[in-house]
N, C-alpha and C positions, 0 to 999 in steps of 0.2 A: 436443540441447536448445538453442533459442532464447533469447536472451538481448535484450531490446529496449532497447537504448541508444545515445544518442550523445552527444558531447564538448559536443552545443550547450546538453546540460540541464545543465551544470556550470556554478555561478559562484559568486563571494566573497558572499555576505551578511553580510556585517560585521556579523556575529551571533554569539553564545552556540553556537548551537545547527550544528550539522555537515552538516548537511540537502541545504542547497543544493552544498554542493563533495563531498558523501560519497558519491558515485554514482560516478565515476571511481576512488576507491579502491578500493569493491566491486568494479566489474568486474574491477578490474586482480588482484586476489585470486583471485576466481573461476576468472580461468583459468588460476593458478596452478595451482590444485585439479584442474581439467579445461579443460586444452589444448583443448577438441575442441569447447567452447562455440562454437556461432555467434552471432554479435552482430551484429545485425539495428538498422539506424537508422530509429527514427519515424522519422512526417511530424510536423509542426507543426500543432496543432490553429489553428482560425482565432478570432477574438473570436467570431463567431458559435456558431460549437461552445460555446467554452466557458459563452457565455451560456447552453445547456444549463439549465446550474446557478445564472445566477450572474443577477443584475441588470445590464444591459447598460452603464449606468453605471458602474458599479464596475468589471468587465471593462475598458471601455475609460479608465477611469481610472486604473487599475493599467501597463493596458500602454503609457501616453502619459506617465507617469512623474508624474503628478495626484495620484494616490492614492497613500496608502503601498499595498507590499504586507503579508506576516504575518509580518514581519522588521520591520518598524514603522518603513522608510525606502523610499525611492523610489530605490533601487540601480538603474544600466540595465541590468548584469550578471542581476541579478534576474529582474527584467521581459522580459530578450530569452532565458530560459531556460525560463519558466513553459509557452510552448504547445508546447516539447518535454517538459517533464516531462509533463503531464497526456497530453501523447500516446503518450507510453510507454504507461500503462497502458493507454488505448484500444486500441493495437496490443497489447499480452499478452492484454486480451480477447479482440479479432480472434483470432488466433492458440487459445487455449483453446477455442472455441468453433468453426473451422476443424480443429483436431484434434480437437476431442472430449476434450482432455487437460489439457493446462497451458500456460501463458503466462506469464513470468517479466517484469517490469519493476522495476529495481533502483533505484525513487523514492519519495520520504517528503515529508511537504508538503501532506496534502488535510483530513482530517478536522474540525483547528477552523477550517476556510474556510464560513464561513455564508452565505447568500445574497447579504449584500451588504455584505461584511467582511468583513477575514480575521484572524488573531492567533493567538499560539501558534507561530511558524514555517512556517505555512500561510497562503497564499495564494487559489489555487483547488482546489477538492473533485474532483480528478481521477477519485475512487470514484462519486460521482451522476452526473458527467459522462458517465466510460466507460457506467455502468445507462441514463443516456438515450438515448449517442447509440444505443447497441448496440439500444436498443429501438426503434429508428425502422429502424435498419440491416437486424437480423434478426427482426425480429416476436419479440423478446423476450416473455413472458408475465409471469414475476415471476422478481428479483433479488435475489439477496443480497449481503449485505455482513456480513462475519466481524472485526472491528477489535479485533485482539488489542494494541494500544499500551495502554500502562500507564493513559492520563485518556482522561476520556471522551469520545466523537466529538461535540461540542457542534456544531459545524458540520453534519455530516451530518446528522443529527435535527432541527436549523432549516431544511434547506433542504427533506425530506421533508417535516415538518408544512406550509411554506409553500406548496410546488407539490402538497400532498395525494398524495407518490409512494405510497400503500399499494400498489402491486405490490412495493416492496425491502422484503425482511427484513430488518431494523437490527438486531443484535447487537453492542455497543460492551463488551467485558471490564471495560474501567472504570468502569460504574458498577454490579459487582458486587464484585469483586477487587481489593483495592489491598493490603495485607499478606502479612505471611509465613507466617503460621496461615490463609490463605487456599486454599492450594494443593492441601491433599487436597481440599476442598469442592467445587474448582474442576473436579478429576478427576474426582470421582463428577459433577458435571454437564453434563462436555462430550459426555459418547453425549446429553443431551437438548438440550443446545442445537445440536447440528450436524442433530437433527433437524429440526429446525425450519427447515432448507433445504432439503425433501423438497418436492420438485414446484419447484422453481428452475430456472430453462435456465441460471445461470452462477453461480461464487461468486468474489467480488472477496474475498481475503484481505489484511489487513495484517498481514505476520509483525512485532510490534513488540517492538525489542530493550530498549526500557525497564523493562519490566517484570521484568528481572535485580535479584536481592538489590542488587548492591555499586551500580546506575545513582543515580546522586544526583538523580535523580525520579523513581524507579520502589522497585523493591525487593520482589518477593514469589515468585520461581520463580530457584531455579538454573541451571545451565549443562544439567544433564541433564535435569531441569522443560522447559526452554524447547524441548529438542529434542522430546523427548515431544509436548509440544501443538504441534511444528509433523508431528510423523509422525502423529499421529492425525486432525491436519485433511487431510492428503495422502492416508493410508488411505482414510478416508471419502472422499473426492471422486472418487476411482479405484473404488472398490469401487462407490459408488453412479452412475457413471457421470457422474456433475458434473462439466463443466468448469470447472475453477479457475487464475484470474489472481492472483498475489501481487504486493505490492509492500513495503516495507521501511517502519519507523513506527521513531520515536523511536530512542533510544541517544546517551546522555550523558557512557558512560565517559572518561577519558584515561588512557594515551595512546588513540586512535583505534584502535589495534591492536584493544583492549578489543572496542569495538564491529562491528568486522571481523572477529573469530572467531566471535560469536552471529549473524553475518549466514552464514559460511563456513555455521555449522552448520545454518541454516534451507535452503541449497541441498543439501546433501548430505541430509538427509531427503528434498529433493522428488527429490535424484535415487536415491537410495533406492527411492523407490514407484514412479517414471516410467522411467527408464531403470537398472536393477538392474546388468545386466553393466557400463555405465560405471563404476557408481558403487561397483562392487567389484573393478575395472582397477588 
């Protein structure tokens, strides 16, 4: 199993929020778990790329240290991390879509990045980005996007209605599910909503750990809840022959541990469906 990270999408955002330095701790867990991870370094997406998704101004006002990012300060750490992060995901796509199976990038930081803004602890939409460049790259047809983070993808859905993307399925959990009386509902509708990725060439996943009872901005699926919806979006993508890229969405526990065991258990599902003998070594 591939793991697409490197040291360069780590930095301090002098933030609340864990986002930006929380990739280095996952890894270093993960291969606690399984030694045998290969960790695979992006490349650096370019401003170009990421104007992909973004207003070019903004882009380069972001990375010239002009613009805040979605940390709501002009950190360099920040800004010299962003075209490794989004390029994570681009490379899990690659990868997903090269095997036919799954591609793993362990980054959070896209969903409330909107056209030409960012906020929320996002910056740039590395989820539109990866659907466009991959649709220029491989004659992509239509994309989905699965965004299980606890609020809703306000970014993604501005930057589709702006550039008219209706080839991406947008499915954002949030703006059906926010509660704890939410989660049978939730089950009886996930066989229809993973349909609704039926004739996709890829499915970008946000496994997001917010959405746990005790996350102090989430609160509606348990520990065993959360594994469930991440083994059932892995089933489906495997059974239906979907290539699927996941990447990590929210988690506000403390300690941090909190959030690095609902992340352990998002990988051990996918290695669960993907690679079985690992994952019962």
């Amino acid at each position: 199993m591939k793991v697409h990270y490197s040291e360069r999408m780590v930095a301090d955002a002098e933030s609340y929020s864990p986002s930006a330095a929380k990739p280095r701790a996952v890894v270093a867990s993960w291969l606690r778990l399984y030694p045998a991870i290969e960790v695979v370094e992006p490349a650096p997406l370019t401003a170009t790329q990421l104007a992909l998704a973004h207003d070019r101004d903004y882009v380069d006002g972001v990375l010239s240290l002009r613009r805040a990012n979605g940390f709501g300060n002009c950190a360099p750490a920040v800004a010299a991390s962003l075209p490794y992060t989004s390029g994570a995901m681009v490379a899990a796509a690659r990868e997903a879509l090269a095997s036919r199976t799954v591609g793993i990038a362990p980054v959070s930081g896209f969903h409330h990045a909107g056209w030409d803004q960012g906020g929320g602890f996002c910056t740039f939409n590395g989820l539109v980005v990866a659907a466009q460049l991959l649709r220029r790259e491989a004659g992509l047809q239509r994309v989905g996007i699965l965004d299980a983070d606890h609020h809703y993808g306000n970014g993604t859905a501005d930057i589709i209605r702006r550039l008219s993307l209706d080839w991406i399925e947008h499915v954002t959990l949030g703006a059906e599910y926010t509660e704890p009386g939410d989660a049978a509902r939730f089950f009886r509708d996930l066989p229809a909503i993973l349909a609704r990725f039926g004739g996709c060439d890829l499915l970008l996943y946000q496994a997001g750990a917010d959405p746990h009872v005790d996350d102090p901005l989430g609160g509606w699926l348990d520990d065993q809840q959360l594994r469930q919806r991440d083994r059932r979006v892995f089933d489906h993508a495997r059974a239906a022959g979907l290539p699927i890229a996941w990447n990590l969405a929210g988690g506000y526990q403390q300690p941090l541990r909190k959030v690095l065991d609902i992340h352990d258990h998002t990988l051990r599902e996918c290695m669960a469906v993907y690679e079985p003998g690992v994952a019962s070594a």
